[in-house]
C-alpha positions, 0 to 999 in steps of 0.5 A: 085483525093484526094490532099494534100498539106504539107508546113510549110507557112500558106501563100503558103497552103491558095494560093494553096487552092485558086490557081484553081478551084479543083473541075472543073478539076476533083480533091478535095483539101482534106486538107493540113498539116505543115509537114510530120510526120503531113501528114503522118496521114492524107494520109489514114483518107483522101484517098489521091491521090497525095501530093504536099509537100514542101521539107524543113520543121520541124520534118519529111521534103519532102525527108523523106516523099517521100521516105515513100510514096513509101512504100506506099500499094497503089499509092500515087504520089508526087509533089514537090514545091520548091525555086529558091535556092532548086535545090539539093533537087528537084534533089534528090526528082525527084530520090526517085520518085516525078513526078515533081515540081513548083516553089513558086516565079513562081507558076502559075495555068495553070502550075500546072493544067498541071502538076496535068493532067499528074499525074492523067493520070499515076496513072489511069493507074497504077489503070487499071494495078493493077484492071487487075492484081487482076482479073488475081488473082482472076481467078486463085484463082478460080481454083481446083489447087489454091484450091487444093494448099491453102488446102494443105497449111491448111492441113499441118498447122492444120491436117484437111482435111487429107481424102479428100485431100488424095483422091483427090491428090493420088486416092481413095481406097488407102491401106497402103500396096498400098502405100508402096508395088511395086503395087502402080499405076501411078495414085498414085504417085507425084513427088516433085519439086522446083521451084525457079523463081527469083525475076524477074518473079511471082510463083503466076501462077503454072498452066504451071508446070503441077503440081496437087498442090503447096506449098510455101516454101520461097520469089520466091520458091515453092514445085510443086506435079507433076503426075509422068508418068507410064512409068517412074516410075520405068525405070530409078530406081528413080520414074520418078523424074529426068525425071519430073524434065527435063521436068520442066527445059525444059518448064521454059527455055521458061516460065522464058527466062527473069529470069535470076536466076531461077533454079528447084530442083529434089525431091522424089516420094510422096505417100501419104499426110504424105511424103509431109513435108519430101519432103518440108524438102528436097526442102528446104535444096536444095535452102539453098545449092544453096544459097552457091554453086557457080554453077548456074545449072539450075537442083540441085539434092543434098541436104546435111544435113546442122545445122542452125548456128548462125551469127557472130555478133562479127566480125559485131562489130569489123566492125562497131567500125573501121566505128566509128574511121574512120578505112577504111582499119579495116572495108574493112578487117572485111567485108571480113572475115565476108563474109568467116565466114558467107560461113563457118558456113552457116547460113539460107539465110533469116537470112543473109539477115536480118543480112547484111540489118541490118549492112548496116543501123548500118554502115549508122548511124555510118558514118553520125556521122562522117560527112561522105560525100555523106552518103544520096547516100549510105542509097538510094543504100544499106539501102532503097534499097531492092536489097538486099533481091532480092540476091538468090546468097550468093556471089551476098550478099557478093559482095553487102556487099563490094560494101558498104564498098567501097562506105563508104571509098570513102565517108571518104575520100572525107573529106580528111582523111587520109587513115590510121586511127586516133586516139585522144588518146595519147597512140594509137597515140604514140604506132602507130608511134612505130609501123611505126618506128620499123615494120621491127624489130620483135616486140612484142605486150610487146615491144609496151607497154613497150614503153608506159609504159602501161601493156600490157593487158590494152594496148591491150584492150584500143587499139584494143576497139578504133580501132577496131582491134588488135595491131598485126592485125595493125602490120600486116597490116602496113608491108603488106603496106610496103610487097606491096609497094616493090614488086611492084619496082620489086627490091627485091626477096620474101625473100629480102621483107620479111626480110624488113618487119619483118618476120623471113621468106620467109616462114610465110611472103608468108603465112601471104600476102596471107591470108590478100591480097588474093593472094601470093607474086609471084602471086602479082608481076605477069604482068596482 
């Protein structure tokens, strides 16, 4: 076993290197560095096993270097060495994964070695499970289904193979007509299936679909080919789909009993090796709909035509200035309708992914600036964190997306600012306190920048760049507050509120606090 040992104390690295006999006890002192960034260069030149890193240091310190280990290709176990004063930061070391730790005043060899045993026993383990593991692979490699699936797989990237994999898949001496013509055999038929696992359970072992082949399609999905029964073929007018399709859903409902996101997709029946890409189409606009529909049936059938749109990054952008301005309700308000442009304009799933991952670490680097409280816990949950990309549900993104957005206010306001949000600027401050005064008047966004003397395009733009919004989503928003506030007395009727707040009518008041608060007026009042 290979040790490391990052400390900024020439003092602590030589008494480390002297503390116990390394080679005795089964392990080597391989070498040692002053910091992360310099330990980081010496893990794969030295084979490193286990690192015992101090945690404050220069450049790159013991949190950051943790939580690069644990993207680490290979086991890399970590050992904490700490002062009496450092307990926060073990706390926080011993969540990202480090297995223990020594204090420095207190360091004693018998301690250590005790430590280092029961760290070389774990990682033997984890060796024994991923020697195991590749073995399993490697048997299954072996396969003609493996085999049949990875020629597949190169068949269709580069064309090469056709013949064979055409014989092999759908039988010898098949004519054009054959394929086309009502004399087709069973023998000559697959039917196309999805198999959708979940990130809970492993699309590497086909073998118990029964399928002749396999083509991966995305993260936890693949295409099965299964041979499609002869008496099935035309009884029910579908090939045999539905059928191979129920009987798939049938197996995994034993199979995949612990994965709780699983789902098959019924496909077409496949003639020959040219349909296979038409069928690879079809699977894949069946788990680009069921990323957005709201059923979680195990067995999806349609597939709708669906164009590729591009995200919104404006409406990101709206979001992240009201982070910037300690806007809490701006930026809860735009991750909504994000959400709601997101489901409508329904983009690939790999591509909301990457771009709420993306939000998430934008909105971090934002909220530290700000001296947000607690922001080392939200980067662990939402921007380490590769929960996200185990979503196979658009809503369980947009969930995770609010989830943040919630954290981060609850982190703003632990600083104690205030709810609503700041500004410096004499103007906004001035036009906001108008806009408090008078939003049960039917002011205009002119009313506003006559009252500071500004035009109004310049006021709007001013405005809505340092806070994120518009001066009549403000407006807005401050007469919901006020909507809300005085239906809860349950003292005033509907159109009594709306006259309070500024609106010319129940009517457009009603329509107004549905879409920003999400229900009606009279849904809002309504005992739980």
């Amino acid at each position: 076993m290979n040790v490391l040992v990052v400390d900024d104390e020439p003092i602590i690295r030589l008494g480390l290197r002297t503390l116990v006999d390394w080679e005795k006890h089964g392990f080597t002192y391989a070498g040692d560095a002053e910091d992360g960034l310099e330990a980081c260069g010496l893990l794969e030149p030295l084979n490193i096993d286990i690192v015992i890193t101090d945690l404050i240091m220069p450049r790159m310190d013991g949190l950051a270097l943790i939580r690069m280990l644990r993207e680490s290709a290979r086991p890399i176990s970590t050992i904490v060495l700490s002062c009496m004063d450092d307990f926060t930061y073990v706390k926080e070391a011993m969540k990202l994964g480090a297995k223990d730790y020594i204090l420095k005043p207190t360091m004693e060899p018998e301690s250590l070695l005790e430590i280092l045993q029961v760290v070389k026993l774990e990682l033997e383990m984890k060796w024994h499970e991923r020697k195991e593991q590749q073995n399993r692979q490697l048997e299954l490699a072996s396969t003609k289904q493996m085999q049949l699936s990875n020629r597949l797989q190169a068949y269709l990237q580069t064309s090469i193979g056709e013949t064979e994999l055409q014989a092999e898949l759908f039988g010898e001496g098949m004519t054009e007509n054959d394929h086309n013509g009502a004399g087709a055999s069973a023998s000559s038929s697959l039917v196309s299936l999805l198999l959708h696992t979940g990130p809970t359970a492993a699309v590497a072992d086909w073998r118990w679909t029964g399928c002749l082949a396999a083509l991966p399609l995305a993260a936890d999905s693949v295409m099965l080919l299964v041979p499609a029964a002869a008496g099935e073929l035309d009884a029910a007018g579908d090939g045999g789909v539905y059928a191979a399709a129920a009987a798939l859903e049938r197996a995994a409902e034993v199979r995949l009993a612990n994965a709780p996101d699983w789902f098959i997709g019924a496909g077409v029946v496949v003639r020959r090796l040219l349909q296979v890409k038409h069928a690879a189409e079809l699977h894949a606009r069946q788990l680009h709909e069921r990323f957005y529909s709201s059923s979680w049936n195990r067995l999806i059938v349609h597939a709708p035509e669906a164009a590729s749109m591009e995200v919104p990054y404006d409406i990101r952008s709206d979001l992240l200035r009201c982070v910037a301005h300690d806007n809490s309700e701006g930026y809860l308000y735009h991750a909504e309708a994000l959400c709601r442009k997101l489901r409508e304009q329904r983009p690939e799933k790999d591509k909301v992914l990457s771009f709420i991952q993306e939000l998430l670490a934008l909105a971090a680097g934002y909220a530290r600036e700000r001296g947000y409280a607690g922001i080392e816990r939200y980067e662990e949950l939402f921007v380490y964190s590769k929960a996200l990309h185990a979503c196979s549900k658009f809503e369980q993104v947009k969930e995770r997306l609010l989830q943040a957005m919630s954290m981060l206010m609850e982190n703003q306001l632990a600083l104690g600012n205030e709810h609503i949000h700041r500004s410096h600027n004499t103007f906004i401050r001035k036009v906001l306190a108008y806009m408090m005064e008078n939003y049960a008047s039917p002011i205009s966004t002119s009313d506003m920048a006559d009252h500071v003397r500004l035009s109004r395009s310049y006021l709007s733009d001013l405005y809505s760049k340092e806070m994120g919004e518009s001066l009549s989503e403000t407006l807005t928003r401050i007469r919901m507050e006020e909507a809300k506030r005085r239906l809860r007395t349950g003292e005033m009727k509907v159109y009594e509120v709306a006259d309070a707040v500024g609106f010319p009518d129940a009517k457009t008041f009603a329509k107004t606090f549905k879409r920003v608060v999400g229900c009606s007026p009279k849904e809002f009042v309504k005992p739980m």
